[in-house]
N, CA, C and O of each residue as an XYZ file, in Angstrom:
500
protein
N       0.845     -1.181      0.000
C       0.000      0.000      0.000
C       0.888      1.241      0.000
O       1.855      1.401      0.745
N       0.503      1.996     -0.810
C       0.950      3.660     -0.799
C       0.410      4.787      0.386
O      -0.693      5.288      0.604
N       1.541      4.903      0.933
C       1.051      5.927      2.212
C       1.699      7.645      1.679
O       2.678      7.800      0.948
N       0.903      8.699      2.237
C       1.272      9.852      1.851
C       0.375     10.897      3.252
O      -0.691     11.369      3.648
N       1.616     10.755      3.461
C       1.002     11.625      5.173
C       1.333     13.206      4.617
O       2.445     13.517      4.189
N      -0.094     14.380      4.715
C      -0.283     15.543      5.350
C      -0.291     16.357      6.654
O      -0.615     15.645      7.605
N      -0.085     17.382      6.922
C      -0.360     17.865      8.277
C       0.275     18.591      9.163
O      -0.208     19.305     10.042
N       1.849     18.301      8.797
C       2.754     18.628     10.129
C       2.848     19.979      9.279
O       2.477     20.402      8.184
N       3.530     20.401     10.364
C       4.104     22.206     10.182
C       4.690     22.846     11.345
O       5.229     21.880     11.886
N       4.958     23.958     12.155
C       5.216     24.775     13.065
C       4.176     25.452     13.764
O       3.569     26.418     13.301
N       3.913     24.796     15.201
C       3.002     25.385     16.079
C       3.506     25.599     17.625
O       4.349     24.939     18.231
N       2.894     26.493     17.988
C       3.314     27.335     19.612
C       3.208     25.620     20.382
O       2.593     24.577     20.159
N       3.943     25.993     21.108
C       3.473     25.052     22.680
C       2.146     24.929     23.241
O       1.830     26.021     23.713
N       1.130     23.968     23.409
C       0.113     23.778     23.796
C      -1.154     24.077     22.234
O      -2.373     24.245     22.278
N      -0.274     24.044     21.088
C      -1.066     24.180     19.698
C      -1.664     22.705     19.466
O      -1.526     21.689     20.147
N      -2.224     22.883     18.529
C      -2.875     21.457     18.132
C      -2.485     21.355     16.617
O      -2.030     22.386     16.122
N      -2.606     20.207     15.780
C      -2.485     20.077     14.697
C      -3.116     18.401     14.724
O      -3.247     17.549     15.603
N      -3.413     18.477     13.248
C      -4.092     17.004     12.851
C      -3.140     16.510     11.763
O      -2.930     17.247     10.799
N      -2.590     15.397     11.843
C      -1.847     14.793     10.664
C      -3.136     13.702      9.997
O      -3.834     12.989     10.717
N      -3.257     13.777      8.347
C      -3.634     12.595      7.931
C      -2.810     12.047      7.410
O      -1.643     12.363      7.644
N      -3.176     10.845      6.356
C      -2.518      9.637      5.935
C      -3.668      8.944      5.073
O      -4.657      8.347      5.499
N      -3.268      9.188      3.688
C      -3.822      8.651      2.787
C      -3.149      7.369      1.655
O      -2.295      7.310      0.770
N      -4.144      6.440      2.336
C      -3.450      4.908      1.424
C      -4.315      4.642      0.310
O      -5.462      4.996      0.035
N      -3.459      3.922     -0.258
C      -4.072      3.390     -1.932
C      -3.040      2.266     -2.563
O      -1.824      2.119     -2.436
N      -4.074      1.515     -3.318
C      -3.119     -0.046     -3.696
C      -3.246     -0.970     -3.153
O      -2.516     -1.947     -3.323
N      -4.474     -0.910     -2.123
C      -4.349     -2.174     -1.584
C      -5.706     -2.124     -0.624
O      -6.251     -1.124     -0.158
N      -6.045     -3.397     -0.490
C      -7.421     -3.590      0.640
C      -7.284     -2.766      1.874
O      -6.855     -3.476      2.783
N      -7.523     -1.317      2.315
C      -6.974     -0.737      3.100
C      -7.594     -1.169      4.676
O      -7.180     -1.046      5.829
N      -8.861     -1.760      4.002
C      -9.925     -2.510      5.682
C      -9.080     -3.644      6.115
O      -9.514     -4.492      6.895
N      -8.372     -3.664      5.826
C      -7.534     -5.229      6.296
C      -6.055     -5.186      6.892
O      -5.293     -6.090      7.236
N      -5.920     -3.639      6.884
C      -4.579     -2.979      6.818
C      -4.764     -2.494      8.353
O      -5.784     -1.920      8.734
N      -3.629     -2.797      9.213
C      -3.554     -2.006     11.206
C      -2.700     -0.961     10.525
O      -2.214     -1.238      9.429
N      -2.480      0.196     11.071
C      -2.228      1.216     11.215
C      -1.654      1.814     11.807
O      -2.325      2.032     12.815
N      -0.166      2.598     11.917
C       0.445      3.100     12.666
C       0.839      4.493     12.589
O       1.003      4.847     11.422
N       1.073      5.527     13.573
C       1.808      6.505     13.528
C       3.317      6.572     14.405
O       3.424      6.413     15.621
N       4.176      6.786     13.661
C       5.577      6.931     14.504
C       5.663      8.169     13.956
O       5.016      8.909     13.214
N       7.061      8.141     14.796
C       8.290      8.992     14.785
C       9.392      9.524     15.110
O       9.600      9.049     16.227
N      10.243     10.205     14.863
C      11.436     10.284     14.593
C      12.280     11.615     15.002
O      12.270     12.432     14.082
N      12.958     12.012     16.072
C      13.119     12.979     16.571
C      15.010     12.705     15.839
O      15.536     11.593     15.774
N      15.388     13.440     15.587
C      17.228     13.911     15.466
C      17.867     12.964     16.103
O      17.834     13.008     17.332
N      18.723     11.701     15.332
C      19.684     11.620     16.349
C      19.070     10.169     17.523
O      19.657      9.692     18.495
N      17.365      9.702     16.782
C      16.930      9.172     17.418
C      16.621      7.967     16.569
O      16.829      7.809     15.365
N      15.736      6.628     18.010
C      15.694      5.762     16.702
C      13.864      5.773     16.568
O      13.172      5.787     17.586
N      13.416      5.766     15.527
C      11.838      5.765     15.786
C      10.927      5.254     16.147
O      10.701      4.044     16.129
N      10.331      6.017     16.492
C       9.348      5.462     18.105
C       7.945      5.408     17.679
O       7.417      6.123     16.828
N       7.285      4.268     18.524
C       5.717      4.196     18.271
C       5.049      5.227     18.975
O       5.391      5.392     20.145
N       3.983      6.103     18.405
C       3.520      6.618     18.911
C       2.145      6.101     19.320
O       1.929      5.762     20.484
N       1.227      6.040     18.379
C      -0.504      5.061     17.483
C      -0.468      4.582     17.078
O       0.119      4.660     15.998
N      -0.990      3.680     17.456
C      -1.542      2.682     16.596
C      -3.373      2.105     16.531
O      -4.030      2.326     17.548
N      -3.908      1.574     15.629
C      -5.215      1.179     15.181
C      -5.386     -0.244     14.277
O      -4.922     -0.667     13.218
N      -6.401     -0.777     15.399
C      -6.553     -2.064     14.148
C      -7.089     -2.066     12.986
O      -7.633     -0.967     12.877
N      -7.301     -2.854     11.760
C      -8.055     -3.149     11.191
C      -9.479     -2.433     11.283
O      -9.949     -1.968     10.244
N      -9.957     -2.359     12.093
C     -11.282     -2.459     12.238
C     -11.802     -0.919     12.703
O     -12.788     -0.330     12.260
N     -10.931     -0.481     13.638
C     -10.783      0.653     14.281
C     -11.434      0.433     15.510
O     -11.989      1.371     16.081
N     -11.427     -0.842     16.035
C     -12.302     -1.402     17.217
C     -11.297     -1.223     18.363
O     -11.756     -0.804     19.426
N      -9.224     -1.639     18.236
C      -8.815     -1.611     19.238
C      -7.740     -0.212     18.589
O      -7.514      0.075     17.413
N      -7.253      0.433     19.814
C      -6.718      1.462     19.840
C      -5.465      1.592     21.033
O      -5.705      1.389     22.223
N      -4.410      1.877     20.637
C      -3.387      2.338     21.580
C      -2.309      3.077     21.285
O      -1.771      3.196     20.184
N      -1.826      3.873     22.933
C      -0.625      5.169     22.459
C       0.309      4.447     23.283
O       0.180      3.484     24.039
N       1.237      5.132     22.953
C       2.637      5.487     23.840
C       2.353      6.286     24.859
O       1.750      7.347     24.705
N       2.935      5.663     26.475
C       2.117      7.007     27.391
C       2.632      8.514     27.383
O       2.321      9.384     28.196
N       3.243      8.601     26.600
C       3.715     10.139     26.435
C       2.771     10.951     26.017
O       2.793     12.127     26.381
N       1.727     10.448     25.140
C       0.864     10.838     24.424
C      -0.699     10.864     24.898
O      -1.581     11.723     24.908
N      -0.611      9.636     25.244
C      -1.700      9.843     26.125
C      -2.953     10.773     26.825
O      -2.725     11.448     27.829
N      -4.192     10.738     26.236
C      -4.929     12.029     26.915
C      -4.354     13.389     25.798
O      -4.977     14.450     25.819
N      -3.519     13.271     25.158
C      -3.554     14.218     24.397
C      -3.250     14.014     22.449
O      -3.212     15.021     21.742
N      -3.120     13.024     22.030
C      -3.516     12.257     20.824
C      -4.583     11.827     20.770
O      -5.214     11.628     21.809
N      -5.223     11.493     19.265
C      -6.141     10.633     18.753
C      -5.874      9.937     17.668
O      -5.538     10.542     16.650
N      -5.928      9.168     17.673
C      -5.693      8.383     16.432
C      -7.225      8.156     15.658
O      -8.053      8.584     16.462
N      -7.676      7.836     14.869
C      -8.725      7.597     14.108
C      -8.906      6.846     12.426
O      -7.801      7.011     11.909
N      -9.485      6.388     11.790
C      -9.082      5.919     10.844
C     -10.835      5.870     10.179
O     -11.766      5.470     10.879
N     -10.983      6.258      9.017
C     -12.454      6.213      8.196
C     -11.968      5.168      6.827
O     -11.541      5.566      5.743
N     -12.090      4.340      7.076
C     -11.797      2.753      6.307
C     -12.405      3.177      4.514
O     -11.739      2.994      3.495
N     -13.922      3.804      4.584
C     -14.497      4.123      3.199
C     -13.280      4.912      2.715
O     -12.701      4.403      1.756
N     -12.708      6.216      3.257
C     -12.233      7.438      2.545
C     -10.656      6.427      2.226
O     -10.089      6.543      1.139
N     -10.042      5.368      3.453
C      -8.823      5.099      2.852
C      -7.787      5.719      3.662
O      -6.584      5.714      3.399
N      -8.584      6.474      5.085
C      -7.767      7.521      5.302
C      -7.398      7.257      6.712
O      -8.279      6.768      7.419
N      -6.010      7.550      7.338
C      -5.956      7.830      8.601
C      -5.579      8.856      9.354
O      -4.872      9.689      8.787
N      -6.021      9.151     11.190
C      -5.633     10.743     11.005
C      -4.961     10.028     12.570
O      -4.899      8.939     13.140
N      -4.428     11.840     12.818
C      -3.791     11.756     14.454
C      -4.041     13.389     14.615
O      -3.561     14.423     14.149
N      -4.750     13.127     15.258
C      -5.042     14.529     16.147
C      -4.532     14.649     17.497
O      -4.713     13.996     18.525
N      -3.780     15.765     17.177
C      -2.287     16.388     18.554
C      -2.565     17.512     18.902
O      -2.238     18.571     18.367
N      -3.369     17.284     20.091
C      -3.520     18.678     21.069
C      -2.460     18.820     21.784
O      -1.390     18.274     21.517
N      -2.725     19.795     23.054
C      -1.476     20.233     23.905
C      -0.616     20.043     23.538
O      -0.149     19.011     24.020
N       0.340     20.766     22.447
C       1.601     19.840     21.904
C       2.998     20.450     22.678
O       3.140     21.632     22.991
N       3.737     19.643     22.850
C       4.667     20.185     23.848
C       6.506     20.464     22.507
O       6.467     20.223     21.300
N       7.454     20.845     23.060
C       8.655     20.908     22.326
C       9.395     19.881     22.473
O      10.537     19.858     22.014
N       8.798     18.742     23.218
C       9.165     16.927     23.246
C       8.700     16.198     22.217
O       9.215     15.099     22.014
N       7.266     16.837     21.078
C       6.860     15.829     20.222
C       6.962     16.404     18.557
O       6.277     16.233     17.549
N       8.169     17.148     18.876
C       9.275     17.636     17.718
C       9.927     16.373     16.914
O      10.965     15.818     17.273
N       9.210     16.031     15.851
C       9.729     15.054     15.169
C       9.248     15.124     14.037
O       8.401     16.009     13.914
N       9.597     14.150     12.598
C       9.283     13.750     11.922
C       8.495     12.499     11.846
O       9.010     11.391     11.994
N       7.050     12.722     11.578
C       6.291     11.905     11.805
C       5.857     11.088     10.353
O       6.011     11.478      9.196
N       5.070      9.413     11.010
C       5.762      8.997      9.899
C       3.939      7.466     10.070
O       3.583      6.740     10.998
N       3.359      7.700      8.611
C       2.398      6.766      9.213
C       2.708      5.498      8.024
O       2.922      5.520      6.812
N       2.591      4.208      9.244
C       2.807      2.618      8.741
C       1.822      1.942      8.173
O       0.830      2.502      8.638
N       1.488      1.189      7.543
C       0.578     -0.094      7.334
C       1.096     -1.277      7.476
O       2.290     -1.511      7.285
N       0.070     -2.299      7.894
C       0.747     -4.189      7.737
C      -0.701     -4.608      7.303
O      -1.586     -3.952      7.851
N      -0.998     -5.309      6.666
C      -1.968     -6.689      6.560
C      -1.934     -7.374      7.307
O      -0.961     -8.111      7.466
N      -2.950     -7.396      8.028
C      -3.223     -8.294      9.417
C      -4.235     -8.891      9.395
O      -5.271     -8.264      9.176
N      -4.278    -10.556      9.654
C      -5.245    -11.190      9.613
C      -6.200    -11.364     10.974
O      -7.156    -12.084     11.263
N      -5.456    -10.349     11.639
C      -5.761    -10.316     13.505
C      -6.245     -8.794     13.642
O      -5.624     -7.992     12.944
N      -7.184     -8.336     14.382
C      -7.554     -7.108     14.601
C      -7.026     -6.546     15.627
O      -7.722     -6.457     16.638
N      -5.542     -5.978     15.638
C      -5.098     -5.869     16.397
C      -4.107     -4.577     16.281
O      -3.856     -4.227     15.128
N      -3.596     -3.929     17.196
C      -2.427     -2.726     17.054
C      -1.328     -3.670     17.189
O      -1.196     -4.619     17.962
N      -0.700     -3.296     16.439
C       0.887     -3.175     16.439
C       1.707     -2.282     16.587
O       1.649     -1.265     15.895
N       2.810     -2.499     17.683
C       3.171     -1.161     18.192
C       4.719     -1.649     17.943
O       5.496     -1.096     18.721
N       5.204     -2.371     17.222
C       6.773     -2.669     16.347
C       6.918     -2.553     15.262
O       6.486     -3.353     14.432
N       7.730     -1.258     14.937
C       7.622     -0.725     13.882
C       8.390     -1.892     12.748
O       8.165     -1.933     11.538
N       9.179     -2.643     13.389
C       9.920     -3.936     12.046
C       8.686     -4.432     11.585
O       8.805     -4.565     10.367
N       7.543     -4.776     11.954
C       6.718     -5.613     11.860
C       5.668     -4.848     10.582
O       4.799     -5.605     10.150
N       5.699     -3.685     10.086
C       5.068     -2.663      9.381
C       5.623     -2.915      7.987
O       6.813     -2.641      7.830
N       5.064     -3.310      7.136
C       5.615     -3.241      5.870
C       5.183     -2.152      4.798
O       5.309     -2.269      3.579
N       4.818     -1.413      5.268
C       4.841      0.048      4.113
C       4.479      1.287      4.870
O       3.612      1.424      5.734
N       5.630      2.495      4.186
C       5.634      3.531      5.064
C       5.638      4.608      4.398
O       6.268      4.586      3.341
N       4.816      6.114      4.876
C       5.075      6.996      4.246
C       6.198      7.709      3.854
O       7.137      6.913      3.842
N       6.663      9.116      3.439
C       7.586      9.900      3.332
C       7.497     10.273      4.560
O       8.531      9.851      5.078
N       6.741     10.938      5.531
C       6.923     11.727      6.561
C       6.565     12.667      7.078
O       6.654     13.411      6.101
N       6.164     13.372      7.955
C       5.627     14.656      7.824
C       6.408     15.838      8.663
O       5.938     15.635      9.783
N       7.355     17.001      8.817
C       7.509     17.279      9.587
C       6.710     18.257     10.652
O       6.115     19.277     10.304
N       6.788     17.831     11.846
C       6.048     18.809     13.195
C       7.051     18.988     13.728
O       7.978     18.194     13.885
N       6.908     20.622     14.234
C       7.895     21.731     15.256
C       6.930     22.216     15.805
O       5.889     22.592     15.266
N       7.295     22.248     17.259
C       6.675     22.784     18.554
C       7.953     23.676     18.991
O       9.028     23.319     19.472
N       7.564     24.694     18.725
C       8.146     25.957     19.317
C       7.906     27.182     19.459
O       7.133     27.721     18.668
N       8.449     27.849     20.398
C       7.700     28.917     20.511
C       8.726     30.508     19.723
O       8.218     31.629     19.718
């Protein structure tokens, strides 16, 4: 599947921003879903993830209470909505797919076989 993540840009401390992620090429209802990323110097980290189905859902507790992950299966599309954003979730963000015959998150990024370009987000003031 072809991933092509929108969204990131430069926002104040405590800004919000929504990243999507638009797939194509492939049965995308059958596809779990991930958001990482990638700070300087670092190695990349799970942030979201979503099953198949959009039934199970999980973050990284950094994120926690202030992410959403979401996914609308018809449009093809997935999003992450980032409130309170702090100058810790300064990265290049980056959304995964796998074919999964299990409805389940996956939160190892080896385990992801197709990935976008990236998006970059700056939190600063």
């Amino acid at each position: 599947v072809q991933l092509v993540e929108s969204g990131g840009g430069l926002v104040q401390p405590g800004g919000s921003l929504r990243l999507s992620c638009a797939a194509s090429g492939s049965i995308f209802s059958i596809n779990a879903m991930g958001w990482f990323r990638q700070a300087p110097g670092k190695e990349r980290d799970f942030v979201a993830g979503i099953s198949a189905s959009g039934g199970s859902i999980d973050y990284t507790d950094s994120v926690k209470g202030r992410f959403t992950i979401s996914r609308d299966n018809a449009k093809n599309m997935v999003y992450l909505q980032m409130n309170s954003l702090k100058p810790e979730d300064t990265a290049v963000y980056y959304c995964a797919a796998v074919r999964s015959v299990w409805d389940i998150v996956i939160a190892t990024a080896t385990r992801y076989s197709d990935w976008g370009q990236g998006t970059q987000v700056t939190v600063s003031s």
